[in-house]
C-alpha positions as CSV (number, residue, x, y, z in Angstrom):
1,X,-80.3,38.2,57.7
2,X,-77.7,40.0,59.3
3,X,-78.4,42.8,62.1
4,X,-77.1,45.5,59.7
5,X,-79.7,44.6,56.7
6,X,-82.4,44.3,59.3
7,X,-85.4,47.2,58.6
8,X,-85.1,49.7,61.0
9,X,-88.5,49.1,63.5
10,X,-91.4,51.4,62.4
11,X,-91.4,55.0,63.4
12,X,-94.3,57.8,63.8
13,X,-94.3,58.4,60.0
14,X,-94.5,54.4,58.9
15,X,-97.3,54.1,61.4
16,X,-99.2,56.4,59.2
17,X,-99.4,54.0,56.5
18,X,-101.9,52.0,59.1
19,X,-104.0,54.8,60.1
20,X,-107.1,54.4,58.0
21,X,-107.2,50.6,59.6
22,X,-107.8,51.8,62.9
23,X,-111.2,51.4,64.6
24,X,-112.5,55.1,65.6
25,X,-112.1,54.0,69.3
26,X,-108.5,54.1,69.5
27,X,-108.6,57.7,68.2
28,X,-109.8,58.4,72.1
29,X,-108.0,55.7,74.1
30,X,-105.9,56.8,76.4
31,X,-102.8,55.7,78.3
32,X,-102.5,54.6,82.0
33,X,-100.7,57.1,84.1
34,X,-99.6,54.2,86.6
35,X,-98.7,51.5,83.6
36,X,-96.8,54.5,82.3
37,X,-94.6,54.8,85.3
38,X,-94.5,51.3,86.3
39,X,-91.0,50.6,84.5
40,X,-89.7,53.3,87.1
41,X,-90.5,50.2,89.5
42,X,-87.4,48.1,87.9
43,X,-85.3,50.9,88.5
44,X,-82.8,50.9,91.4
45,X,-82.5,54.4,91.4
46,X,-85.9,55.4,92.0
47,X,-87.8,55.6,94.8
48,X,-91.3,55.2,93.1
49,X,-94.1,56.5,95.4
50,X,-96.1,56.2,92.1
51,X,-97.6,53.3,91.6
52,X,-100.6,51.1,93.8
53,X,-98.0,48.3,94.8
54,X,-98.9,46.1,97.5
55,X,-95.7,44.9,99.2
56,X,-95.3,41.4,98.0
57,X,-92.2,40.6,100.0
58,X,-93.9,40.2,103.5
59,X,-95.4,37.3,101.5
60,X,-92.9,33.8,102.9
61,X,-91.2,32.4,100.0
62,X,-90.8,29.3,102.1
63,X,-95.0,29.6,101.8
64,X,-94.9,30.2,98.3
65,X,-92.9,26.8,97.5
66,X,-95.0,25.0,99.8
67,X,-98.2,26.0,98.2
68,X,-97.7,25.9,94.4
69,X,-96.1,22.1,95.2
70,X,-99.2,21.2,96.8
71,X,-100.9,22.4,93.6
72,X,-98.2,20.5,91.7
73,X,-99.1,17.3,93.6
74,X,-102.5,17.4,94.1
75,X,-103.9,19.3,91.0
76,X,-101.3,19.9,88.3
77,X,-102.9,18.6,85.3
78,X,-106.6,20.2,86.0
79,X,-104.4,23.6,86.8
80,X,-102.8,23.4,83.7
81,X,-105.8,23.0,82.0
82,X,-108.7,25.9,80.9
83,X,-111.0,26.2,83.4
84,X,-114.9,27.0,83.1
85,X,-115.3,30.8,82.5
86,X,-117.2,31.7,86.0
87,X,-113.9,30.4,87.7
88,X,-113.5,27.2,89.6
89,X,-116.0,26.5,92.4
90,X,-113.2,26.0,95.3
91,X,-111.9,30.0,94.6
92,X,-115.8,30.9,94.8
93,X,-116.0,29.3,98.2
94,X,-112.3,31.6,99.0
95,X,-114.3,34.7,97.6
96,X,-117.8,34.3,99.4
97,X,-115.5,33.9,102.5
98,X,-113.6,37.5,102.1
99,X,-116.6,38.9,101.4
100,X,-118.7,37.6,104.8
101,X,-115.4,39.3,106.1
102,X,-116.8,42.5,105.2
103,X,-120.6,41.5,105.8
104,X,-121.3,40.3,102.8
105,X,-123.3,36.9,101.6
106,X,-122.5,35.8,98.3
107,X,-124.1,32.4,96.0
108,X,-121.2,30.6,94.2
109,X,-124.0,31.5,90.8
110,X,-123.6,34.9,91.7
111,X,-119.8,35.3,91.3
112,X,-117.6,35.6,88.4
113,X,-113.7,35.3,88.7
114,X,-112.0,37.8,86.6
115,X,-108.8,38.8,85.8
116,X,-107.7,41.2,88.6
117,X,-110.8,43.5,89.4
118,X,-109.4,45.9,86.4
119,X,-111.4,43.3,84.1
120,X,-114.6,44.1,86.4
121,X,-114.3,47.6,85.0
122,X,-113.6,46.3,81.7
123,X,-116.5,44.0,81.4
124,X,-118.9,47.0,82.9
125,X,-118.4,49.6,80.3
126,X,-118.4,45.9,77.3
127,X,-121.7,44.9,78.4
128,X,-123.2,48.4,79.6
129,X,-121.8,51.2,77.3
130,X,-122.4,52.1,73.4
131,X,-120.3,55.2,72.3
132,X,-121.7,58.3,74.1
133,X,-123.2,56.8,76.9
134,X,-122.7,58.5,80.5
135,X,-120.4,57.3,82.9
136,X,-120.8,58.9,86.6
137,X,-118.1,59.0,88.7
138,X,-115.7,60.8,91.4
139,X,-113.7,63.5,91.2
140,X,-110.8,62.2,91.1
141,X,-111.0,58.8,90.0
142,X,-109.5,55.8,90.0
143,X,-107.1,56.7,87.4
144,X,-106.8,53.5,86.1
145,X,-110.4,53.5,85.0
146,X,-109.7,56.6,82.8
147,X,-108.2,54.6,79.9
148,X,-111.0,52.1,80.0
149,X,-113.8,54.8,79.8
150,X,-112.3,56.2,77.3
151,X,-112.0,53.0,75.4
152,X,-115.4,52.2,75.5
153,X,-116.1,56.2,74.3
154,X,-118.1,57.1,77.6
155,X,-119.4,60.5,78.0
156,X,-117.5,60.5,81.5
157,X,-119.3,63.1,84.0
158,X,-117.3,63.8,87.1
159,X,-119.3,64.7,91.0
160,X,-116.5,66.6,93.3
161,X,-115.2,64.6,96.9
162,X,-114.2,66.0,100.2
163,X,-113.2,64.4,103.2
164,X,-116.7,62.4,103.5
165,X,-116.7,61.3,99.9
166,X,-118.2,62.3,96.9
167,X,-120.7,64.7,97.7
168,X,-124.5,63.3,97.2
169,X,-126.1,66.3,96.8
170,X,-124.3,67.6,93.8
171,X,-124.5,63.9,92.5
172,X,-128.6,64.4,92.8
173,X,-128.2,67.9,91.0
174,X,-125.7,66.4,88.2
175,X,-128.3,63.6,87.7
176,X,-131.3,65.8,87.5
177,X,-129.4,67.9,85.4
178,X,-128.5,65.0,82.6
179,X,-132.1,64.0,83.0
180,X,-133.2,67.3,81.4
181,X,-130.8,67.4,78.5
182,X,-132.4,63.7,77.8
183,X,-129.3,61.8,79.5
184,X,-129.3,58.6,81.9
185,X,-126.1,57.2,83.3
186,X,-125.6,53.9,82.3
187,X,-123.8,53.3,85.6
188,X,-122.1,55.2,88.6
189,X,-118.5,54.3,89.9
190,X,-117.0,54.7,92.9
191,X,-114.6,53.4,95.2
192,X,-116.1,53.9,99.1
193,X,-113.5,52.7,101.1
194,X,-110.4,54.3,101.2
195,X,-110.6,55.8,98.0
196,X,-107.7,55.8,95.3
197,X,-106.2,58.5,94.6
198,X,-108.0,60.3,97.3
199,X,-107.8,58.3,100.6
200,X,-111.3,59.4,101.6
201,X,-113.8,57.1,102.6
202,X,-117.7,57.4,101.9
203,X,-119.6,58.3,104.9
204,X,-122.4,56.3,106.3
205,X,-124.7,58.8,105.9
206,X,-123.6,59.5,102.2
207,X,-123.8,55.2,101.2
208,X,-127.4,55.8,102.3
209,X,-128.1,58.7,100.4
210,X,-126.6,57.1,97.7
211,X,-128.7,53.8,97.5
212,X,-131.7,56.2,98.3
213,X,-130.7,58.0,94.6
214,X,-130.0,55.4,92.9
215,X,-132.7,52.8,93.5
216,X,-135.4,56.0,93.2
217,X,-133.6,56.5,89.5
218,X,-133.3,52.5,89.4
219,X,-129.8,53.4,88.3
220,X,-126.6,50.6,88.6
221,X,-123.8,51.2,90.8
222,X,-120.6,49.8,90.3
223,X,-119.0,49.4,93.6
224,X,-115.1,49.2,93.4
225,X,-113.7,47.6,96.8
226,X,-109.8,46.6,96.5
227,X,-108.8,48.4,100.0
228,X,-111.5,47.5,102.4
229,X,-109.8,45.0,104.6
230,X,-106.7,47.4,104.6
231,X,-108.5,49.5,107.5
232,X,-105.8,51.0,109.9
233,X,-108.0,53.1,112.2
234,X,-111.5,53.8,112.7
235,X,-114.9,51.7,112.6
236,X,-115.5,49.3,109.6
237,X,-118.6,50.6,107.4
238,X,-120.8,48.5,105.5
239,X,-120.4,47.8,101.5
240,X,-123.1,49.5,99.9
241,X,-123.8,45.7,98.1
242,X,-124.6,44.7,102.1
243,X,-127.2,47.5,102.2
244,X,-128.4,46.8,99.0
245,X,-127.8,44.2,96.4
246,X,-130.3,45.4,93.6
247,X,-128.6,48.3,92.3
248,X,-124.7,47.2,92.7
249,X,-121.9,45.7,90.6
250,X,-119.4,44.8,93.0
251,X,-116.3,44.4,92.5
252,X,-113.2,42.3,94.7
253,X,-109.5,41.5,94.3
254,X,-106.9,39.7,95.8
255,X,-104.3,41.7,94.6
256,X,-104.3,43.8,98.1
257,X,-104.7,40.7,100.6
258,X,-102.8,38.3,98.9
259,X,-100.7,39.0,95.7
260,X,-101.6,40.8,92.7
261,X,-99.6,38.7,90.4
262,X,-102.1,35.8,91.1
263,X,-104.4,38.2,88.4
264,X,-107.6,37.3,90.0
265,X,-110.4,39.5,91.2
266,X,-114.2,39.0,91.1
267,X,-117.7,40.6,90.7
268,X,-120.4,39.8,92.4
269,X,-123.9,41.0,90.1
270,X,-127.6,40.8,89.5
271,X,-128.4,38.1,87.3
272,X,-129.1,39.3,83.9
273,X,-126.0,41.9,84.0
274,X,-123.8,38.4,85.2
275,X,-124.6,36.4,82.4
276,X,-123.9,39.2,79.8
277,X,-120.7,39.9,82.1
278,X,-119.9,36.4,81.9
279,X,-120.3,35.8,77.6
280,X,-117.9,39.4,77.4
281,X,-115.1,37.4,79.6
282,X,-115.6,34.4,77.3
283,X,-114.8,36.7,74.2
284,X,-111.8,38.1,76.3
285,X,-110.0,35.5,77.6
286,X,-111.9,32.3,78.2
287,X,-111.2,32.1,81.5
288,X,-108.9,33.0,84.1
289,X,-105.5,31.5,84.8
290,X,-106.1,27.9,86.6
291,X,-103.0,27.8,87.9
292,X,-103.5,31.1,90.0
293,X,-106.9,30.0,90.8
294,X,-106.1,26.3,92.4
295,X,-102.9,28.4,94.0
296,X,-105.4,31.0,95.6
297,X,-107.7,27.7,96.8
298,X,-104.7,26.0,98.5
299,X,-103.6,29.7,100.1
300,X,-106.8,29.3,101.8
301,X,-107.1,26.1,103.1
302,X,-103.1,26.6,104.3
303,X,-104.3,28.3,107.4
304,X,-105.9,31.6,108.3
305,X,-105.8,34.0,105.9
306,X,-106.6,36.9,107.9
307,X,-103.3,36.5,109.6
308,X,-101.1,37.8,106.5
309,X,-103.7,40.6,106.0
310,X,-103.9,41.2,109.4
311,X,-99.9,41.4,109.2
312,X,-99.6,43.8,106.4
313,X,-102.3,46.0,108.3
314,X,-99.0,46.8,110.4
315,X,-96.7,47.2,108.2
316,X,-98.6,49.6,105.9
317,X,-100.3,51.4,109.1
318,X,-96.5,52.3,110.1
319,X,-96.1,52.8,106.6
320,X,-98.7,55.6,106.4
321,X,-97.7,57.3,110.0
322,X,-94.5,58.1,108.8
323,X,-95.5,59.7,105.2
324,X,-97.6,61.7,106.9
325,X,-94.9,62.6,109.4
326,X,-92.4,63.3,106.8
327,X,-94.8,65.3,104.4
328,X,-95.3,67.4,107.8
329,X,-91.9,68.0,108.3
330,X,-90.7,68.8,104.5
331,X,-93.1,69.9,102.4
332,X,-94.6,73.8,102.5
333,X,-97.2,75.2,104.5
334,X,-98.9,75.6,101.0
335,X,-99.4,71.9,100.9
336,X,-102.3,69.8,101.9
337,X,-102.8,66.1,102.0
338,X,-105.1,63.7,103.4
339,X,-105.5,61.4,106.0
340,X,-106.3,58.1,105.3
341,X,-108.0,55.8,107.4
342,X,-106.8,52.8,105.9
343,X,-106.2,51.7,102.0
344,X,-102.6,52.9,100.3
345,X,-102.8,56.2,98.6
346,X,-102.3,59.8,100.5
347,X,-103.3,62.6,97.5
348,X,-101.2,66.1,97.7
349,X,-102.7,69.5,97.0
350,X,-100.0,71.5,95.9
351,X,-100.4,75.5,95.4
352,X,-102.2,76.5,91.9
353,X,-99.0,78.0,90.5
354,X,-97.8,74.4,90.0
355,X,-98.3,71.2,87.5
356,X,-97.6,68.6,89.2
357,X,-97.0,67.0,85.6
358,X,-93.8,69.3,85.6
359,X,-92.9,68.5,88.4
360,X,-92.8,65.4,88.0
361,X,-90.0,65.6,85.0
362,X,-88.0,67.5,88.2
363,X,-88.9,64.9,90.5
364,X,-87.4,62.0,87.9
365,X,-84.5,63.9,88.0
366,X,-84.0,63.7,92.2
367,X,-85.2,60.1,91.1
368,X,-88.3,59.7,92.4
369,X,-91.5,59.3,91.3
370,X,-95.3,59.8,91.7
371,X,-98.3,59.9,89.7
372,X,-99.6,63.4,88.7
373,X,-103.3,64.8,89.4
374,X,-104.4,65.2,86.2
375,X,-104.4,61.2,85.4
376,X,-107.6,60.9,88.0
377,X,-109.5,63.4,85.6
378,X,-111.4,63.3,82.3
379,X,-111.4,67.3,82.3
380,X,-107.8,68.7,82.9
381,X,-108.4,69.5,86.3
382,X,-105.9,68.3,89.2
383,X,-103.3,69.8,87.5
384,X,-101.5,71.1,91.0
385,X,-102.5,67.7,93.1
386,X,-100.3,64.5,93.4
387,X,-101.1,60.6,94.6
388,X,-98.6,59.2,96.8
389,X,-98.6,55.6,97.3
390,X,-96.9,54.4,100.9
391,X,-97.6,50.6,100.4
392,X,-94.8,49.5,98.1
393,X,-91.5,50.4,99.7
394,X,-89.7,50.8,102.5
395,X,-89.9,53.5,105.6
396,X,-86.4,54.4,105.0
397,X,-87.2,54.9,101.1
398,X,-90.7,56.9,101.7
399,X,-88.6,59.1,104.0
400,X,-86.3,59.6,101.5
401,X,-88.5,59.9,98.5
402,X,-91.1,62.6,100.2
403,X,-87.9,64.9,101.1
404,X,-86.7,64.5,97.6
405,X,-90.2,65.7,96.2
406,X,-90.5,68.5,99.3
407,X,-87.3,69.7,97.8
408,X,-88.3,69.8,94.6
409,X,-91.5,71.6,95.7
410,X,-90.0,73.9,97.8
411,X,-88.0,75.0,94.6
412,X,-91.1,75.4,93.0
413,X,-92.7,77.9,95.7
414,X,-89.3,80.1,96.5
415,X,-89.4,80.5,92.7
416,X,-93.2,81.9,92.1
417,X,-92.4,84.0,95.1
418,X,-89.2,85.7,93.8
419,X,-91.1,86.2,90.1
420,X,-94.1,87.9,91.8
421,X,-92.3,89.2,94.4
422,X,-95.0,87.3,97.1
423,X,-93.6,85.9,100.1
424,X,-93.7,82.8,101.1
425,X,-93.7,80.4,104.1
426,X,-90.7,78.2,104.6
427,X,-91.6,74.3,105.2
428,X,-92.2,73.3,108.7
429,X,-90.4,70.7,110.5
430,X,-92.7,71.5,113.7
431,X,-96.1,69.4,113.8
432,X,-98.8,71.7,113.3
433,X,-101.8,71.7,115.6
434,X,-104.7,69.8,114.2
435,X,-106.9,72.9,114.2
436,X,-105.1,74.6,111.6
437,X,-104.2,72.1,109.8
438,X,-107.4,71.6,108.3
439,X,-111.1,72.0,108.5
440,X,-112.4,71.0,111.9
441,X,-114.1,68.1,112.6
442,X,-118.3,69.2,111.7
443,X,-117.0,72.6,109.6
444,X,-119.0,72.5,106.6
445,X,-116.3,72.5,103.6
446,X,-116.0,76.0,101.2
447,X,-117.5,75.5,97.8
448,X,-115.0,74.2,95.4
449,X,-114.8,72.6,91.5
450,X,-112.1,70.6,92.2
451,X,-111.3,67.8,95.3
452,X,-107.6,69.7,95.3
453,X,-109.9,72.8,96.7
454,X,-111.8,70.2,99.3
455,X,-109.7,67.9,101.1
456,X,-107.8,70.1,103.6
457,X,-107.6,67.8,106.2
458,X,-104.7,67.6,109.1
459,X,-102.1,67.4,108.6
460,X,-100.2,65.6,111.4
461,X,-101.1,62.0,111.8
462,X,-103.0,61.5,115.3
């Protein structure tokens, strides 16, 4: 058949025909904002600030080749064959080991390798949810847990951050709340440490709060951890799995510390939620890519593996310093933005007046990219907020990029104030003292429905 007698691919209209086929599910599911923008990634024009890229390049090559012909030599046939479904003992031994890294102990029956920690998520809301059930979780949240939420048809209720994390006492108050109208959560999410979109980090105070709620509502928690080891300042914190391991689903990656290409994360869960974990990855997928998992196993027994982490600790530390320098120096007194102490996300509160999914088409235009606000929310809120990822390209390009947006920005704010006839402040390219940059260290934050409200934090790196 030639190309010109070839039927044209199927349009909106054709898709129709299929409609009543569909299962009622996909009537709700949702698109990733990230997996949306990710093909920005391949493009050499754009500076994408969008998406959570860990910067694989620091990674040797030379290292690479060296590795996966060790696995050729020593292991090629079992790598290229399926593997048992929990995941191969000698990557349990690699996962138990990050985790004593961050003070945890882990059994090699206690651990299931998944497919990237996404599929952690995945199997949660397959073994936990039924359509309608409640899902508790920050506001904002990871926004690639949106789609699967919605997938599963979660009721998805949403407990407001600031800089301390999300806030415990309105977490109580939403939970007593469900309880009356005959509600329990099947599980709570959050991500502690250096929290994505947000950058915040859970407080001490708050993880015991937390466990203190949960384990008097005997409720699960499940405990997202991808950026833990990426700590650039401050103290390390315990998980909340090392304070308490009745109550949490934790989940682990190496996409942040070693490569997410290799696909493989982990979870770490009480028994009876394991083995119903473990028969949902069987319907999934089997098992998780041999080849990645003997490649991960010999990674590990190359040398130290806290060297490379401990290496890209520096690079995306430097990394951080100067986004924050260069959102201080081009976007409007207006904005606000956190300070992260470590992980790879900085999130933007931009004035009310503007959508940050607008500005976004304008952004595409100056050929840059981020992800809007709104994809960290079931509700429509974060409409004027924005995550900036610092992680994934250069200094020189996330110098670049952030002017880029600060111009389009600045548009956006000498606009409103010529329709309204309001003035407005010009950006600064002076550092502004850390007192008025944000709330003071101890201030009790102002009442707020919405993080973008919350996190006014300073705005100069230290």
């Amino acid at each position: 058949m030639s190309p010109a007698s070839r039927r044209p691919r199927s349009t909106a209209r054709d898709i129709e025909r299929y409609g009543a086929l569909f299962a009622e599910r996909t009537k709700v599911m949702k698109s990733s904002a990230m997996r949306d923008l990710m093909a920005l990634t391949e493009r050499d024009d754009v500076i994408s600030l969008a998406g959570g890229l860990p910067d694989t390049s620091t990674f040797p090559p030379d290292s690479y080749a060296s590795l996966m012909s060790e696995v050729a030599a020593r292991s090629c046939a079992r790598a290229l064959q399926y593997g048992p479904t929990e995941g191969l003992t000698a990557v349990k031994r690699c996962i138990a080991e990050v985790m004593r890294a961050e003070g945890m102990e882990a059994d090699e029956d206690e651990l299931l390798v998944t497919t990237g920690g996404q599929q952690v998520i995945d199997l949660v809301c397959k073994t936990l949810l039924d359509p309608g059930d409640v899902v508790v979780c920050e506001a904002p949240t990871y926004p690639g847990a949106v789609p699967t939420f919605s997938t599963y048809q979660a009721d998805v209720v949403q407990v407001t951050m600031d800089r301390d994390g999300m806030r415990t006492h309105e977490l109580e108050a939403t939970l007593d709340e469900l309880e009356r109208s005959g509600h329990r959560p099947k599980f709570i999410y959050t991500v502690p440490n250096f929290h994505n979109p947000a950058g915040v980090t859970l407080s001490l105070e708050r993880r015991h709060e937390l466990l203190r709620i949960v384990s008097e509502r005997e409720l699960l928690v499940l405990e997202d951890n991808p950026y833990g080891l990426l700590r650039y300042e401050g103290g390390a914190l315990p998980t909340l799995r090392s304070l308490d391991e009745d109550f949490i689903i934790y989940a682990g990656t190496f996409s942040k510390i070693l490569s997410p290409g290799v696909r493989l994360g982990w979870t770490c869960a009480p028994a009876p939620v394991l083995a119903k974990m473990n028969l949902g990855k069987q319907a999934s997928d089997l098992c998780s890519s041999s080849i990645s998992q003997y490649f991960v196993s010999a990674y590990f027994e190359s040398g130290p593996w806290e060297d490379y982490v401990r290496s890209l600790i520096e690079i995306y530390r430097r990394r951080r310093d100067v986004m924050l320098d260069t959102l201080a120096e081009h976007f409007p007194r207006e904005a606000q933005w956190t300070h992260p102490e470590g992980g790879l996300f900085i999130w933007v509160t931009l004035p009310d007046y503007i959508d940050t999914t607008d500005l976004l088409a304008r952004a595409l235009e100056e050929h840059v990219a981020f992800v809007p606000g709104r994809a960290a929310f079931v509700d429509g809120r974060g409409g004027s907020a924005m995550r900036l990822n610092f992680s994934g390209v250069g200094e020189g390009e996330i110098r670049e990029g952030i002017r880029r947006i600060g111009e389009v920005v600045r548009e956006q704010v000498a606009l409103y104030g010529t329709l309204t006839g309001t003035t407005t402040r010009a950006a600064r390219s002076d550092p502004q003292p850390a007192e008025q940059a944000g709330l003071p260290p101890g201030e009790p934050e102002p009442p707020s429905a919405d993080v973008a409200n919350v996190l006014q934090l300073r705005r100069k790196r230290a």
